[in-house]
Wavefront OBJ file of the C-alpha trace (Angstrom):
o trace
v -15.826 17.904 23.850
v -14.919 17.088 27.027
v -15.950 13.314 26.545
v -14.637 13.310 23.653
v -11.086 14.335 25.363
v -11.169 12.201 28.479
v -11.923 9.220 26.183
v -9.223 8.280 25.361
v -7.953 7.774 28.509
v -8.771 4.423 30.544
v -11.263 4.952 33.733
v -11.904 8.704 33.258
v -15.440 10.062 33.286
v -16.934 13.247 32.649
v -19.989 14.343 34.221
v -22.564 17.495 33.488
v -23.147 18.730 36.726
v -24.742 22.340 35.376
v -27.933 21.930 37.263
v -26.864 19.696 40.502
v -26.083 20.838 43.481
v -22.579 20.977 45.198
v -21.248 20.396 48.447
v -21.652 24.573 48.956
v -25.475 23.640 49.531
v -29.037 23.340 47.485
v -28.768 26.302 45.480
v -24.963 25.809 44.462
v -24.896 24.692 41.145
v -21.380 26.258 40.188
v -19.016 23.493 38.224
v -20.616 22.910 35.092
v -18.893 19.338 34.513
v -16.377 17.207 36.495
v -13.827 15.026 34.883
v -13.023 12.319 37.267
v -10.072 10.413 36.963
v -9.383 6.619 37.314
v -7.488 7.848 40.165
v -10.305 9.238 41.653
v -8.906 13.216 41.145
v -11.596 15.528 40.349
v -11.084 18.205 38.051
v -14.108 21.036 37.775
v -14.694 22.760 34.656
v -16.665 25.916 34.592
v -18.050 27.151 30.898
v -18.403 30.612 30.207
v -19.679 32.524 27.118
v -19.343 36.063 27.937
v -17.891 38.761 26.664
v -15.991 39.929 29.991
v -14.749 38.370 32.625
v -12.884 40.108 35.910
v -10.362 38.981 36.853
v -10.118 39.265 40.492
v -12.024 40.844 43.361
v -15.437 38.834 44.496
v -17.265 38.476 41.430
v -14.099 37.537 39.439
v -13.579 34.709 38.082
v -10.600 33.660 40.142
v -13.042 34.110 43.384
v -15.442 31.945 41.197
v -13.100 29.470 40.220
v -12.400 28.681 44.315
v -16.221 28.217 44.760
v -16.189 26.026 41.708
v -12.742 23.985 43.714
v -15.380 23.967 46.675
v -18.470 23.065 45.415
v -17.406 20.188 43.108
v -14.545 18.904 45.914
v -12.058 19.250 43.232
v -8.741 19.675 42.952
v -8.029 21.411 40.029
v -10.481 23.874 38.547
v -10.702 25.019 34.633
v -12.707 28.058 33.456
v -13.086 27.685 29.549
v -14.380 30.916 27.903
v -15.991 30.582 24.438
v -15.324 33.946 23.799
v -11.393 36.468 24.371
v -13.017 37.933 27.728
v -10.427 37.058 30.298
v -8.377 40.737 30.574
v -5.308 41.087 28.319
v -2.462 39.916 30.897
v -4.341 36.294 30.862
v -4.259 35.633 27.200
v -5.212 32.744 25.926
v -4.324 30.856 28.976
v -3.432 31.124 32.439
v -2.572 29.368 35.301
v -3.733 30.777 39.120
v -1.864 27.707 41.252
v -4.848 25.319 40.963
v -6.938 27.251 38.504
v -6.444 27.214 34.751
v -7.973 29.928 32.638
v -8.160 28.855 28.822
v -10.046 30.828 25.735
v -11.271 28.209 23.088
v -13.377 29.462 20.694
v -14.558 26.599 19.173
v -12.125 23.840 18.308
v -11.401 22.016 21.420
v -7.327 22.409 20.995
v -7.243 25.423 23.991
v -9.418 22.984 26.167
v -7.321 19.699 25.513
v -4.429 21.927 26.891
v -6.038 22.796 30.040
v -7.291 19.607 31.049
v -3.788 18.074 29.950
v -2.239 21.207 32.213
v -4.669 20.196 35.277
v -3.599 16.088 34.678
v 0.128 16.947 35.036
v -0.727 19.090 38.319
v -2.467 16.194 39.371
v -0.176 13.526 38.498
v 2.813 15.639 40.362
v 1.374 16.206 43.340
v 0.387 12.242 43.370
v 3.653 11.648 42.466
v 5.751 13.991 45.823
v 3.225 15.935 47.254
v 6.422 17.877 48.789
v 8.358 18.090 46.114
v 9.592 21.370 44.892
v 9.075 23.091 42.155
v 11.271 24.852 39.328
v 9.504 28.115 39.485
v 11.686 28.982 36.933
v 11.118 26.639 33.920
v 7.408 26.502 34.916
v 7.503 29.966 33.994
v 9.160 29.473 30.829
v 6.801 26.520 30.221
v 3.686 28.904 30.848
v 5.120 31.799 28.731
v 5.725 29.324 25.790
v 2.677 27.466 25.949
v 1.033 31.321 26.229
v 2.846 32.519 23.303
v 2.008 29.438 20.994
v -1.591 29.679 22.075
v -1.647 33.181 20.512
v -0.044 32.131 17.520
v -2.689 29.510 17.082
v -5.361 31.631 18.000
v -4.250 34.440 15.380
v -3.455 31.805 12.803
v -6.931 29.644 12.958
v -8.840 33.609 12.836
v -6.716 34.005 9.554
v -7.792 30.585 8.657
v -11.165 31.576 9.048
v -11.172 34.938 6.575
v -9.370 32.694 4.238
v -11.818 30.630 4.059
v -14.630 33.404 4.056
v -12.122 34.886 1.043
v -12.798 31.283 -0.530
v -16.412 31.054 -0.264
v -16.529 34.734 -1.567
v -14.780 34.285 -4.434
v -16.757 30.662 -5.301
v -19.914 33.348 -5.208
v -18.194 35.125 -7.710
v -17.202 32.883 -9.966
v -20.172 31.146 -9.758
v -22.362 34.762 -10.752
v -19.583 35.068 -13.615
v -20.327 31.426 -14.757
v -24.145 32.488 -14.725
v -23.639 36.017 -16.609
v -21.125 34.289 -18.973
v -23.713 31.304 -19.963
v -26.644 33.388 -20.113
v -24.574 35.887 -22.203
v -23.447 33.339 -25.066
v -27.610 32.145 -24.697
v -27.825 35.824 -25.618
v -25.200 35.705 -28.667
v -26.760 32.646 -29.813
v -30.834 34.243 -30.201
v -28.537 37.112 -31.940
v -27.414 34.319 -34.253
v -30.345 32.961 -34.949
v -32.612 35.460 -34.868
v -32.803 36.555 -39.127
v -32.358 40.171 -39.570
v -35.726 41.932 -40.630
l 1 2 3 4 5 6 7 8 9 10 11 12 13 14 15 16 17 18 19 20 21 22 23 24 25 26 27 28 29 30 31 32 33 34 35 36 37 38 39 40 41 42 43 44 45 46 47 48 49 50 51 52 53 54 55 56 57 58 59 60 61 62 63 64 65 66 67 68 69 70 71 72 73 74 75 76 77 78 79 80 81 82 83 84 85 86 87 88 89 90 91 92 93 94 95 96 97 98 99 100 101 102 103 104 105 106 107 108 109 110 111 112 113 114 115 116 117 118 119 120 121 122 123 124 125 126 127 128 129 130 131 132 133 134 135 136 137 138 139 140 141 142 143 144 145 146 147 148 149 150 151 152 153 154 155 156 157 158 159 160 161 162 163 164 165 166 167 168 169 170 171 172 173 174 175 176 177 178 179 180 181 182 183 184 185 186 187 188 189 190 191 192 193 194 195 196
């Protein structure tokens, strides 16, 4: 997915770095790709398929995400969870200054925002390193783009039982079609069969 993503865009590549060490030593294999830019910007993306994730503290995934920033010499990390286990007051996404939390459970779309988030970081700070920033309208930004992730995710889950509600009633109509045809082969040995 991530390929697929940073494809379109000229000079990017996108590495799987799940069983290589890091700069944190022999044994540190955290970053499970890096997306390297034309520019030469690294962004580390960790994958996680869990079904909680802490927040903060040492084991948390914040603390894990700066070990991730280390390891890979990044400068914007992305933790993308397969599975709703970031606590409630992430959501569906979250931004930690230069650590992005996204859920995407399956699609793609809640990935394609992060990385997009973590190019725009990246692209400012190439831009005017010193330059301020509206904390403001970033907030706004991040509450909007919070809120419509929610809506998408509770839209593509009712989606889903649609089409579970479609496949369920194909079953049925298909066991109707059955009982129907073999009840007019029924009706018809009725017919023919002469009365004794």
């Amino acid at each position: 997915r991530l390929r697929h993503l940073a494809g379109g865009l000229a000079g990017y590549t996108v590495e799987r770095t799940t069983r290589t060490p890091g700069a944190l030593g022999p044994n540190a294999t955290v970053g499970d790709f890096v997306v390297t830019t034309a520019d030469g910007d690294r962004i580390a993306v960790e994958a996680k398929n869990q079904a909680q994730l802490n927040l903060t503290g040492r084991d948390g995934i914040l603390a894990e995400l700066d070990r991730v920033l280390a390891n890979r010499e990044a400068a914007v990390a992305i933790c993308v969870s397969g599975r709703d286990a970031f606590p409630g007051e992430v959501g569906t996404f979250g931004v930690y200054g230069d650590r992005v939390l996204v859920v995407d459970d399956g699609d793609g779309t809640m990935t394609a925002v992060g990385l997009r988030w973590a190019l725009a970081a990246l692209a400012r700070r190439r831009n005017d390193p010193g330059a301020a920033v509206d904390l403001t309208a970033l907030g706004e930004h991040l509450d909007r783009i919070r809120m419509l992730a929610e809506r998408f995710k509770t839209t593509r889950r009712s989606l889903t039982d649609i089409g579970k509600s479609v496949e369920s009633v194909r079953d049925t109509l298909a066991a109707m079609r059955t009982d129907l045809l073999d009840l007019v082969d029924e009706v018809q040995r009725t017919v023919s069969t002469p009365s004794g």
